[in-house]
VEXDREN-2710 file (C-alpha; in Angstrom, 1 decimal):
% VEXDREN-2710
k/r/px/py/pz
1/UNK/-4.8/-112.5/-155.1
2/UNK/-2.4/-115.3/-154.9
3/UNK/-2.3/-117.8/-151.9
4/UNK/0.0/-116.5/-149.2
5/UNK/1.2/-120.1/-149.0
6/UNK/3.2/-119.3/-152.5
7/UNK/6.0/-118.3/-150.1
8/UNK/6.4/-121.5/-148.7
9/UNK/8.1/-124.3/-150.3
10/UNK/6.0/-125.9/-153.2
11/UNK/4.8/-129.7/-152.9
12/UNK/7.8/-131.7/-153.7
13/UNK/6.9/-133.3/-156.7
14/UNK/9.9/-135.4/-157.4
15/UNK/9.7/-137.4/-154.5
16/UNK/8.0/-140.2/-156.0
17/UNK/5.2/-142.9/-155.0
18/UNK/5.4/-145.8/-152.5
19/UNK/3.6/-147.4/-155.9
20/UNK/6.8/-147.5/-158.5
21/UNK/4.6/-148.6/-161.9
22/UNK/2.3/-145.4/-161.3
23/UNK/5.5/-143.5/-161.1
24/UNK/6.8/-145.6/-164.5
25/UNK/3.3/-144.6/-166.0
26/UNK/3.7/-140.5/-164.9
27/UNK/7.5/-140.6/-166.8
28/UNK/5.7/-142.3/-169.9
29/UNK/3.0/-140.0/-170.1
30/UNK/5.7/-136.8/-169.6
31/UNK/8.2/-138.7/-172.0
32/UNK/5.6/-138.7/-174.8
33/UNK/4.9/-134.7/-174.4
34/UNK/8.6/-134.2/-174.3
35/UNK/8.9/-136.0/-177.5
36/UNK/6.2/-133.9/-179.0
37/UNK/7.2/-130.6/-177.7
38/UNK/10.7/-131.3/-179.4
39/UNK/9.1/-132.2/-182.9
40/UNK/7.1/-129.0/-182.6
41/UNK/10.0/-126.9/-182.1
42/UNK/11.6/-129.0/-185.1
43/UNK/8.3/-128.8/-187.3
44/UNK/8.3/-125.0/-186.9
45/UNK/11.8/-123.7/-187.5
46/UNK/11.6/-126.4/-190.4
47/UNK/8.8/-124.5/-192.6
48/UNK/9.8/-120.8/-191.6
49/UNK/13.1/-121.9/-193.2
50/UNK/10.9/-123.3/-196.2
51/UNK/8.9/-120.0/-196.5
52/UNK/12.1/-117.7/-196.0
53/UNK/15.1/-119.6/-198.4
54/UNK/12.5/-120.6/-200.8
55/UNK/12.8/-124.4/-199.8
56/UNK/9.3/-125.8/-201.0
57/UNK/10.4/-129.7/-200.6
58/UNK/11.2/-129.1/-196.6
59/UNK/7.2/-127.7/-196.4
60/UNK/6.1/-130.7/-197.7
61/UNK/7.8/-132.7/-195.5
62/UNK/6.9/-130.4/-192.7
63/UNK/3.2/-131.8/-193.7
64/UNK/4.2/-135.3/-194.2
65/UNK/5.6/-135.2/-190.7
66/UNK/2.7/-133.7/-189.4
67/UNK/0.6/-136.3/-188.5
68/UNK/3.4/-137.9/-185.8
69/UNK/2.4/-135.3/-183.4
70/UNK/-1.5/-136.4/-183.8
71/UNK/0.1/-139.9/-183.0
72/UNK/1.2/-139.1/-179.9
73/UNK/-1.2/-136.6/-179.2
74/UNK/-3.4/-140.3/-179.2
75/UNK/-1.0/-142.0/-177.4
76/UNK/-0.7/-139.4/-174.7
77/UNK/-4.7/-139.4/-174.4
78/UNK/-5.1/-143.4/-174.0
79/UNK/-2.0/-143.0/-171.2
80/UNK/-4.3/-140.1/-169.4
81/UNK/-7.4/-142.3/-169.3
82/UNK/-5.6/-145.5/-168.3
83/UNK/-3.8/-143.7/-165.3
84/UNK/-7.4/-142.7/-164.2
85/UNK/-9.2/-145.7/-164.4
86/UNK/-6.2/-147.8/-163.2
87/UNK/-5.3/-145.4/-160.2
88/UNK/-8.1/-143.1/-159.8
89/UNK/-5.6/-140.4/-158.6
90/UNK/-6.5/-137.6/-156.1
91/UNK/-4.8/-134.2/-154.7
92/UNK/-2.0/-133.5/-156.3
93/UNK/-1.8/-136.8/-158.7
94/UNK/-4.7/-135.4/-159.9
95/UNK/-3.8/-132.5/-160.8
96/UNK/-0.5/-133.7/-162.0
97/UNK/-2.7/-135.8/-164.9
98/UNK/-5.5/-133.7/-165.4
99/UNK/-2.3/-130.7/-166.0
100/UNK/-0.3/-133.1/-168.5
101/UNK/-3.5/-134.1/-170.4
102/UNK/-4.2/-129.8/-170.8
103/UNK/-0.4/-130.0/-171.9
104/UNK/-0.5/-132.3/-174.7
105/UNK/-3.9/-130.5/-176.1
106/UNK/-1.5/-127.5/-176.4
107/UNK/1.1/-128.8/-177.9
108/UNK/-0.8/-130.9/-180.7
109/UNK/-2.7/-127.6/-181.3
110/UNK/1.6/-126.1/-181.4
111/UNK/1.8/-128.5/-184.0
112/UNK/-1.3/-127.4/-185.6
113/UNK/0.6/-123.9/-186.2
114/UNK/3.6/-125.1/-187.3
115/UNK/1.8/-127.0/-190.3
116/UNK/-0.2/-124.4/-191.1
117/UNK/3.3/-122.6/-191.7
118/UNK/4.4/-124.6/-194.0
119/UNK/0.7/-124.6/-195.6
120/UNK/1.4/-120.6/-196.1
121/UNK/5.1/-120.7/-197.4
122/UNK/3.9/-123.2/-200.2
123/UNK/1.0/-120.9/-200.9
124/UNK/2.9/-117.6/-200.7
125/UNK/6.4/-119.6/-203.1
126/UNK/3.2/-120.8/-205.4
127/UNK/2.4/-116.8/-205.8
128/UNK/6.4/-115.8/-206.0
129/UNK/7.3/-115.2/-210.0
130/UNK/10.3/-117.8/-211.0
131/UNK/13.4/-116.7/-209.6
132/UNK/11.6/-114.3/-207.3
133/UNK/12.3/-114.0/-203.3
134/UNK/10.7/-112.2/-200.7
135/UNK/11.0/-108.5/-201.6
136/UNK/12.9/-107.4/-198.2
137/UNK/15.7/-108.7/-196.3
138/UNK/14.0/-107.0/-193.4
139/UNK/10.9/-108.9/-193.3
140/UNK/12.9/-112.4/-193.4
141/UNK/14.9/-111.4/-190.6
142/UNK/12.0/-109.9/-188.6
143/UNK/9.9/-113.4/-189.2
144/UNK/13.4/-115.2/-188.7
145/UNK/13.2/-113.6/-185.3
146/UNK/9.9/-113.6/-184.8
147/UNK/10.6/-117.5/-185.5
148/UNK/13.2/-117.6/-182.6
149/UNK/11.4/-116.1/-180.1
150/UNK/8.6/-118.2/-180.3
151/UNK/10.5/-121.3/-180.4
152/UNK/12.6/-120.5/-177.6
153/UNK/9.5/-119.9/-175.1
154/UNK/7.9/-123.2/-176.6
155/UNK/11.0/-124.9/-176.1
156/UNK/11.7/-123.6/-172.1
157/UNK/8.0/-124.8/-171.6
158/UNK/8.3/-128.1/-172.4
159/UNK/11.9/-127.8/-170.5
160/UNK/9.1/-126.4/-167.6
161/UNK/7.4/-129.6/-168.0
162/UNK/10.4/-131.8/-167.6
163/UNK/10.6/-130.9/-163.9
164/UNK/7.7/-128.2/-162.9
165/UNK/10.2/-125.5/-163.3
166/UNK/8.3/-122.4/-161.7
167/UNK/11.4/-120.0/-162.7
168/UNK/11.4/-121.6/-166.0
169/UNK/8.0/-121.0/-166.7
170/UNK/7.9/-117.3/-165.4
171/UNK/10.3/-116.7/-167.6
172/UNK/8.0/-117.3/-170.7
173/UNK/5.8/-115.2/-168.8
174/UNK/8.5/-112.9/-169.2
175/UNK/9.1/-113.0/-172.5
176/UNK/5.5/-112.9/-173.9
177/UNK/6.1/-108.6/-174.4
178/UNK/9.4/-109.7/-177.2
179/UNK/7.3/-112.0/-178.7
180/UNK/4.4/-109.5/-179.3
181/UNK/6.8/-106.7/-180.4
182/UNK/8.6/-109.5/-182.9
183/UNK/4.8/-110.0/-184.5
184/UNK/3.8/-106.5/-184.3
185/UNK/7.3/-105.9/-186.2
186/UNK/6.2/-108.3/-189.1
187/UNK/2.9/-106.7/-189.5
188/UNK/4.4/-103.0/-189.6
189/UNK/6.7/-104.6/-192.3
190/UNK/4.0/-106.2/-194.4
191/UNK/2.6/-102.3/-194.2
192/UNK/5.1/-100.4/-195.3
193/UNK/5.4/-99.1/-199.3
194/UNK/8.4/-101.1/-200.0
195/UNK/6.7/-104.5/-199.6
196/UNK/4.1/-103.0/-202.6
197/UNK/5.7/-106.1/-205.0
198/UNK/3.8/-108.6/-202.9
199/UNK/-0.1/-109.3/-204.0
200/UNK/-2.6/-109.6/-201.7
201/UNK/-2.7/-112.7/-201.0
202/UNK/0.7/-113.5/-200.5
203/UNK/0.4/-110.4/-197.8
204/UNK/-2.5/-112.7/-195.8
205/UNK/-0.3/-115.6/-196.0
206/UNK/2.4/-114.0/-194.6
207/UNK/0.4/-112.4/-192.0
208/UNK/-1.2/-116.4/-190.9
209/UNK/2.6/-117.1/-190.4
210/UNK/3.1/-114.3/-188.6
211/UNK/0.1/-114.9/-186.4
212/UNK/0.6/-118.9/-186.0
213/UNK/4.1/-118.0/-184.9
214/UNK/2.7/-115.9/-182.4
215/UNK/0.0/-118.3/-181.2
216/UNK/2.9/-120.9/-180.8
217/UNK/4.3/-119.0/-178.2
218/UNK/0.9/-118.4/-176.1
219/UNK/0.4/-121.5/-176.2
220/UNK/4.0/-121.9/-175.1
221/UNK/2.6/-119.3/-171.9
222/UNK/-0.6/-122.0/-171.3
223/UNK/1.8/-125.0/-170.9
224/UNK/3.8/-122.4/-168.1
225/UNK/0.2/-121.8/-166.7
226/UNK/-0.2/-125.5/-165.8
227/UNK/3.4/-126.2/-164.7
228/UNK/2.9/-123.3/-162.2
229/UNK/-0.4/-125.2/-161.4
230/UNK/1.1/-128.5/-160.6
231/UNK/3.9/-127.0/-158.6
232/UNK/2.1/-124.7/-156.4
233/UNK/-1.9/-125.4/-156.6
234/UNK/-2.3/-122.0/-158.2
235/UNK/-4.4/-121.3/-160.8
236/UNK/-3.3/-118.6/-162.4
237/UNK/-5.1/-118.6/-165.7
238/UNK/-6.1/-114.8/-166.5
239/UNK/-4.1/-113.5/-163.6
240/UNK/-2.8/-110.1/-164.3
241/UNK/1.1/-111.0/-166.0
242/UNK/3.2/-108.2/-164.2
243/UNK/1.7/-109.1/-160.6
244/UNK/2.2/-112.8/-161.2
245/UNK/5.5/-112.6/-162.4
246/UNK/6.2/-109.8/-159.5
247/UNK/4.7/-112.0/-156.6
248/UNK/6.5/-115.2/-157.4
249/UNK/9.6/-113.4/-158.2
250/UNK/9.2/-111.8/-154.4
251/UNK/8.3/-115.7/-153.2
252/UNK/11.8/-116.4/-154.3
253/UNK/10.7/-118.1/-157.9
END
């Protein structure tokens, strides 16, 4: 059960601290997993275009740009441990910290996915004959969509972040049904007789994009998790989806 106290109004976390440079260290921190978040989102729609119009230059520098995000992944991790040694933070500036640190983990791992992407479309272009594309207009429009949903949920999280959006984040709660059916669609695509032109291995390629696509947007549903932490002291990590989103939405989230 969630705390009754959900229907009150969460902690105000805006407000600020009568000490302005922790404040000034708390936007860093958050600036640094915007910028992040952002290059994911970039990173990923950048190699499903690669894989889908045959573009096998923009994969490679999908993989060049890669290592950015472990940059700032780094720089995010020395801000978390300076904060804590600095202002040894309790209550809720604890959990503000501890939450942003979880939050950059995920989206590094985001960015993870979206290189492995671009790993897959040069593999699976590699396998296509000269000339060749991929044998269905369906399947590049289901994993075009399949691209979109995913990016749109790990784009409103980081959004989430910006502010500890509860409504923001239930809504990628929300969404996490669309994005399953948008994978499920792929697979059923990859399945079906038509697709019989494409070998085996290009098949398990397209399949890891289809799954890292997928995974983007869960972890997209871990960064809501913590925002909806920070806000309102709630863990809700392996709550049932439908009652969370149903009790909030009765608290007036």
């Amino acid at each position: 059960m969630l705390d009754p106290k959900l229907s009150k109004s969460p902690v105000d976390i805006a407000s600020g601290h009568t000490v302005r440079r922790y404040d000034e260290e708390l936007a860093k921190l958050r600036g640094i997993i915007l910028e992040m978040g952002e290059r994911v989102v970039e990173q990923t729609q950048s190699a499903v275009v690669a894989l889908v119009e045959r573009i096998e230059c923009q994969a490679y520098r999908v993989l060049d740009r890669e290592p950015l995000i472990d940059y700032l992944s780094l720089d995010a991790d020395e801000e978390v441990f300076c904060m804590i040694a600095r202002r040894q933070p309790a209550a809720i500036d604890l959990r503000i910290v501890l939450a942003l640190s979880k939050i950059a983990g995920e989206v590094e791992r985001a960015g993870d996915k979206a290189a492995r992407i671009a790993r897959q479309a040069l593999e699976t272009l590699t396998l296509l004959n000269p000339g060749a594309e991929l044998p269905s207009d369906d399947l590049k429009e289901q994993l075009q969509q399949l691209n979109d949903k995913a990016c749109c949920m790990f784009e409103r999280s980081i959004r989430a972040v910006a502010t500890f959006d509860v409504k923001l984040a239930l809504g990628i709660f929300e969404d996490e049904p669309n994005l399953y059916h948008a994978s499920n669609e792929v697979r059923k695509i990859l399945g079906e007789s038509n697709q019989e032109s494409l070998t085996p291995r290009q098949v398990v390629c397209l399949l890891t994009t289809a799954h890292a696509l997928e995974r983007i947007g869960n972890h997209a549903s871990t960064i809501a998790e913590q925002v909806i932490y920070v806000a309102l002291g709630q863990d809700v990590r392996y709550r049932n989806r439908e009652i969370l989103i149903d009790t909030l939405r009765h608290y007036g989230y």
